[in-house]
C-alpha atoms as one frame of an Amber mdcrd trajectory, in Angstrom:
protein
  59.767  74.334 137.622  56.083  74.806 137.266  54.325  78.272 138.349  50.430
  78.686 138.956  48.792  81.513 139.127  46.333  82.802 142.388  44.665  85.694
 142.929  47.356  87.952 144.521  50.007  85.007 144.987  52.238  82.381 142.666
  53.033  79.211 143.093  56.103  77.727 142.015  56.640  73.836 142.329  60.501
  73.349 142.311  62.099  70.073 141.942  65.105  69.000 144.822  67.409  67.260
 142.043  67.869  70.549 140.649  67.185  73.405 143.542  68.733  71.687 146.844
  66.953  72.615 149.845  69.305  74.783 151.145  69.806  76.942 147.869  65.715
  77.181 148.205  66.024  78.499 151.927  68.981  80.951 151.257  66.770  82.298
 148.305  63.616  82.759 150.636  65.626  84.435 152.872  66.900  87.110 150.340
  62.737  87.675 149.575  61.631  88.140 152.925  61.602  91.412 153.181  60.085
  91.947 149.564  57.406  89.462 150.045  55.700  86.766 152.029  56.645  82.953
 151.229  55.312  80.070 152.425  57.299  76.795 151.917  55.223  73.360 151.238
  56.140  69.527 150.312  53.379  67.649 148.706  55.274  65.002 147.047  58.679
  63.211 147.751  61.013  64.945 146.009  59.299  68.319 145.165  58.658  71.722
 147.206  56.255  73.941 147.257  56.758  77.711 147.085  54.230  80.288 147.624
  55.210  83.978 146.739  52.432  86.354 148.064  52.589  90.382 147.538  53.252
  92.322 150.887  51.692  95.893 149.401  49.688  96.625 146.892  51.978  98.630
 145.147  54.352  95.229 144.515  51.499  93.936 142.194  53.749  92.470 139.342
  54.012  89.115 141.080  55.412  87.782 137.880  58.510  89.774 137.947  58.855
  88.709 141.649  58.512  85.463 140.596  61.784  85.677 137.827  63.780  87.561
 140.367  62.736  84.874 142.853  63.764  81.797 140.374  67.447  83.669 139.489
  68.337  84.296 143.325  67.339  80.747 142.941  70.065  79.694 140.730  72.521
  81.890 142.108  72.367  79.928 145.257  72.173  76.872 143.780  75.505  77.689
 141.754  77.099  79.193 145.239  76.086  75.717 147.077  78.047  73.847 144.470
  80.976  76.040 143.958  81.517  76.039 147.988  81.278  71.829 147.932  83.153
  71.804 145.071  86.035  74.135 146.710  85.724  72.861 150.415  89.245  71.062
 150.712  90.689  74.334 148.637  89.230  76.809 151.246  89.686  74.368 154.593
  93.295  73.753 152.800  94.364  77.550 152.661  93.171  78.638 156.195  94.906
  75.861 157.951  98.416  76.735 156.133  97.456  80.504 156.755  96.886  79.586
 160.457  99.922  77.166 160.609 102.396  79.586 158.911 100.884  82.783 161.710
 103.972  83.258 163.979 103.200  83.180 167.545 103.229  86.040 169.585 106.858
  86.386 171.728 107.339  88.063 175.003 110.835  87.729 174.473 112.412  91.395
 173.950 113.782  92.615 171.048 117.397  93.704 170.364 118.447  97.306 170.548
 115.104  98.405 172.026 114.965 100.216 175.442 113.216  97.561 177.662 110.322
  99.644 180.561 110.549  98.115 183.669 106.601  98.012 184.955 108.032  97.816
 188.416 109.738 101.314 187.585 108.422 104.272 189.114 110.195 107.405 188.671
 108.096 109.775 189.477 107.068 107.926 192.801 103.790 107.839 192.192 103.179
 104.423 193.770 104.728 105.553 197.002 102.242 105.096 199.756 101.224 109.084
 201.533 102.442 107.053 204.957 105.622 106.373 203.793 106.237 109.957 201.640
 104.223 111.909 204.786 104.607 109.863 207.445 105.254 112.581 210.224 102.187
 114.816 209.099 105.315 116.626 207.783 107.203 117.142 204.279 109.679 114.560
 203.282 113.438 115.439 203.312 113.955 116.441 199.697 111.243 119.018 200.276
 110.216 118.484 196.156 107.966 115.934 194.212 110.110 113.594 192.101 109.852
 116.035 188.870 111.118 119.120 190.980 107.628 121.096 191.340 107.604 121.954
 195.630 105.146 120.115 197.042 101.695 121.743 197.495 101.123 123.210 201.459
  99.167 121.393 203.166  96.330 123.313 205.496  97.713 123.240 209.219 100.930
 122.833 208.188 103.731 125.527 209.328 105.866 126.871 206.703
């Protein structure tokens, strides 16, 4: 890797043997917010990066520079751990998702079963059928034993 020097900006000219370009990209993206870069190819082979200052106050463009070139080899070493370990990882999740056991809707032993169709406290009984008449059904009471509420223009 060679680095030149600009007024407020560094150049670094990375070879693609050694940085692929997708280690470079992941790197740039871990920068953006600390600086501007600006990504180049001049010759076969080679990239371009330019590292510019944002503020003022980030001047030491040379430490940027050797924070840049180890994210740099960080993601170059992740890159070829995660080729490297591919089959491993693709290997594991498909036993993982093979061994999952499927979801049942049969029901379980011993366990009181609720019927959705169930309605005890006849809540899904139409007003029609419960006050038909404009008057009080037989029973007099709601299904949990409370009297029913009077109704206005209703004789008690």
């Amino acid at each position: 890797m060679r680095t030149e020097r600009a007024d407020d900006s560094l150049l670094l000219d990375l070879p693609l043997k050694l940085y692929p370009l997708e280690a470079i990209y992941s790197a740039c993206y871990v920068f953006v917010d600390r600086c501007w870069i600006l990504l180049d190819q001049k010759k076969a082979g080679r990239v371009l990066v330019r590292i510019k200052v944002r503020r003022k106050s980030d001047s030491d463009i040379e430490a940027l520079a050797a924070d840049f070139s180890g994210e740099l080899i960080r993601q170059a070493l992740r890159l070829k751990i995660a080729k490297r370990t591919a089959s491993v990882r693709e290997m594991l999740v498909g036993r993982a998702l093979l061994a999952a056991e499927p979801l049942t809707l049969d029901p379980i032993e011993g366990e009181p079963q609720d019927d959705y169709l169930a309605d005890p406290l006849g809540i899904a009984v139409p007003w029609e059928e419960r006050f038909g008449d404009g008057k009080l059904s037989s029973d007099e009471t709601g299904p949990s034993g409370i009297e029913e509420p009077h109704r206005p223009g209703e004789e008690s």
